[in-house]
C-alpha positions as CSV (number, residue, x, y, z in Angstrom):
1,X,-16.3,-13.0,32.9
2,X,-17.0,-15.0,30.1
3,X,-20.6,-13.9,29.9
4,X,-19.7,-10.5,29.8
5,X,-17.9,-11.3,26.7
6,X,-20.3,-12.8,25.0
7,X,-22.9,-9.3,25.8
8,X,-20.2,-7.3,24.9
9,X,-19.6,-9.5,21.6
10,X,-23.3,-9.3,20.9
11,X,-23.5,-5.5,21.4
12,X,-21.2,-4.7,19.0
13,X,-22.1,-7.1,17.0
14,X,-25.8,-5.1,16.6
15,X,-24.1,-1.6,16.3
16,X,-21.9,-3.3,13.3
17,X,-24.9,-4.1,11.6
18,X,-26.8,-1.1,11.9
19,X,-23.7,1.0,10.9
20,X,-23.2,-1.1,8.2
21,X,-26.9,-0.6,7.4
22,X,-26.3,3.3,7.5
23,X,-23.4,3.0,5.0
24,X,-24.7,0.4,2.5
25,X,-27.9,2.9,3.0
26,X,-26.3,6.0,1.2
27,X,-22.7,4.7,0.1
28,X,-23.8,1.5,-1.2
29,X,-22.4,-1.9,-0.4
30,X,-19.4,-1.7,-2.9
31,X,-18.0,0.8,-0.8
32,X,-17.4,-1.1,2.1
33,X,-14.0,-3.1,3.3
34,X,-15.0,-4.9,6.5
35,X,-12.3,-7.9,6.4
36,X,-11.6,-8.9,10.2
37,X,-11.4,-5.3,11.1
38,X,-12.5,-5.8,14.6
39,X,-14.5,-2.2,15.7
40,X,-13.7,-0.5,12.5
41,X,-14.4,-0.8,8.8
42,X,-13.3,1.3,5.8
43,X,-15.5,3.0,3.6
44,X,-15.1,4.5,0.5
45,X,-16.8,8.4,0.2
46,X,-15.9,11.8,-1.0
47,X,-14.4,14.4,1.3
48,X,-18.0,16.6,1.8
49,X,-20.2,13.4,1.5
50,X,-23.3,13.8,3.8
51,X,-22.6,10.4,5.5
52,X,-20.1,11.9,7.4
53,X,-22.3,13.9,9.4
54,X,-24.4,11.5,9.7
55,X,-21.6,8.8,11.1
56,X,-21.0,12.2,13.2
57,X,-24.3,12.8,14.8
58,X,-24.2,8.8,15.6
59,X,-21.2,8.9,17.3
60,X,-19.5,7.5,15.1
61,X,-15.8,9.1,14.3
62,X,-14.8,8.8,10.9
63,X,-10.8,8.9,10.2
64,X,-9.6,9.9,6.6
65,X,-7.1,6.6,5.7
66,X,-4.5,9.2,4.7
67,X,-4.2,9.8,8.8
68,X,-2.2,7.1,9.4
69,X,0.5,7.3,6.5
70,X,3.3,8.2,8.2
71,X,4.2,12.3,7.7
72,X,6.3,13.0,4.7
73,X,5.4,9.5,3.2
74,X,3.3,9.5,0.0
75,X,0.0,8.4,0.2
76,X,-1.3,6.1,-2.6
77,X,-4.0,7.9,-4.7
78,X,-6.4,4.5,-3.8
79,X,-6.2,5.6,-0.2
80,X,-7.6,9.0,-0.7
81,X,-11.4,8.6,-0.7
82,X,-11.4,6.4,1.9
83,X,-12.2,7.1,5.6
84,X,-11.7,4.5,8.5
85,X,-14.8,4.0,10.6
86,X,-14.5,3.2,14.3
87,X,-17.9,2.8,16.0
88,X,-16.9,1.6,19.3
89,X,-18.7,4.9,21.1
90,X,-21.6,4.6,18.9
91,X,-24.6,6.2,20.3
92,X,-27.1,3.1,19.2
93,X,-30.9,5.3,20.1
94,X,-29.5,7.4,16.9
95,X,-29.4,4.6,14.6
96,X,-33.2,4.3,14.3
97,X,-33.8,7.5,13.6
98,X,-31.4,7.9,10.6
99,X,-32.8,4.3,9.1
100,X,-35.9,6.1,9.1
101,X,-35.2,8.6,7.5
């Protein structure tokens, strides 16, 4: 079991990084928040930003941070631009070719 783990940890782990790659790629490094955040990161981008698509054709779902304000609650303006990234179902052969590019 424990070995499992550990190739599991080291998987994710390599899809991290080349996500992260992706994003620092064409959002740039400032506009990353990856604190402890397990298989997601936040990432700051405007609503018809190219890297969406990109995340998309990756398999990568993107999630605008305003999703998970509760309904009728105001959302802060600082949470606007900003789109949670959840690569657990990452499709890792894609990553090459968009690093590429």
């Amino acid at each position: 079991f424990e070995r499992h783990i550990n190739r599991m940890r080291k998987h994710y782990r390599r899809i991290r990084e080349l996500v992260i790659q992706i994003t620092e790629k064409y959002a740039g490094a400032e506009n990353v928040s990856e604190d402890e955040a397990g298989l997601h990161f936040i990432v700051r981008i405007s609503a018809d930003d190219p890297l969406k698509q990109i995340y998309e054709s990756c398999g990568v779902r993107v999630t605008p941070l305003s999703a998970y304000y509760d309904e009728g609650s105001e959302v802060p303006e600082s949470a606007l631009d900003k789109y949670v990234v959840n690569y657990s179902s990452a499709d890792i052969s894609r990553f090459s070719e968009v690093l590429s590019e």
